[in-house]
N, C-alpha and C positions, 0 to 999 in steps of 0.2 A: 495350716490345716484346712481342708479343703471340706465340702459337704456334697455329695450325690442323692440325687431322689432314685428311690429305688421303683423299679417298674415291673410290675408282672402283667403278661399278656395271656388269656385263656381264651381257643377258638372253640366251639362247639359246634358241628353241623346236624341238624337233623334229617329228618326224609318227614315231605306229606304235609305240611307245605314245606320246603326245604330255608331253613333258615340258619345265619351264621349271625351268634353272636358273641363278641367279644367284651372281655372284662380290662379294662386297665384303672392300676391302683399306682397311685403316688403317695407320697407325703403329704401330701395338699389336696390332692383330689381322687375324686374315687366314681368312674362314668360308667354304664354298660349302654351300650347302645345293641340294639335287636333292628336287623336288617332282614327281610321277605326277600331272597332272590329266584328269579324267574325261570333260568338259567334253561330258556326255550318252553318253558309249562305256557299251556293256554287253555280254553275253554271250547269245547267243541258239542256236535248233537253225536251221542252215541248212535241213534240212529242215522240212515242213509236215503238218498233218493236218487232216482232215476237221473232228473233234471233239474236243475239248478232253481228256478222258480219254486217247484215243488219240496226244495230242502230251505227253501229261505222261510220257510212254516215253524221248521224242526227246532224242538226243544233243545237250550243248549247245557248239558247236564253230564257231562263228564270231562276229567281233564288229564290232556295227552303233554307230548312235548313234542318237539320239531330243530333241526337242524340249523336254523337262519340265524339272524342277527338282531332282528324287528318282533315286537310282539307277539305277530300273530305268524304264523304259515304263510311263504308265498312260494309263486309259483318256484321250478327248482328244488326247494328245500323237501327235505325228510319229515313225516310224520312218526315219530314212534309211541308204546305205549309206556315204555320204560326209562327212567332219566340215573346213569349213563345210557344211551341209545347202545341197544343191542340189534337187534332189528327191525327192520321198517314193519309201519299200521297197516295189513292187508284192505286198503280203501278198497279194491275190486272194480276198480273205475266210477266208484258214485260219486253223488257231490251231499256234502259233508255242512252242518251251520256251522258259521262262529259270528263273534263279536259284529265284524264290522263287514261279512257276507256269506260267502259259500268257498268253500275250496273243491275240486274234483280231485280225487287223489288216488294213482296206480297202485296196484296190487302189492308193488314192493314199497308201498311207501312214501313215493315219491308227489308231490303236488304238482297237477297238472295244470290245472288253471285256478282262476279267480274273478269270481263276479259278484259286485256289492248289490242286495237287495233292495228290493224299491221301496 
């Protein structure tokens, strides 16, 4: 006669901040772990500036998502306002705060550059 632990697995996802957590229940143990995933969300200034000096002022006070693989936005990667990305962040060529500078970012979206504030 043999004996199995029996396991049940429950994912849940949210939206806002997007979170996955899972339940597992044994015979012996009973865990849920709550995990924050990123999954491209970062922090940016809603508003824009001309020149990069002048956006490294800017409040950072709403949050978008981006196409990369790092943090934050770099150069190459997409901006969007929606996580699945539907369409790219109409930057309009400004430059944009975050965390750890400025990004300038094209109309479709896309991140043009990057310079860390002083």
């Amino acid at each position: 006669m043999s004996s199995q632990a029996l396991e049940e697995t429950t994912t849940t996802t949210t939206e806002a901040p997007l979170q996955e957590t899972t339940t597992t229940t044994t015979a012996l143990l009973d865990v849920t772990t709550t995990t924050t995933l990123t999954e491209g969300a970062f922090m940016m200034s809603s508003e824009s500036a001309p020149d990069a000096s002048t956006a490294c002022s800017l409040p950072i006070d709403v949050q978008r998502y981006h196409t990369g693989t790092s943090a934050e936005p770099a150069a190459g990667d997409t901006v969007t306002i929606d996580y699945p990305p539907v369409s790219g962040f109409d930057g309009n060529s400004q430059w944009y705060r975050i965390s750890t500078g400025v990004i300038q970012i094209f109309s479709d979206g896309t991140v043009m550059a990057f310079q860390p504030c002083p």
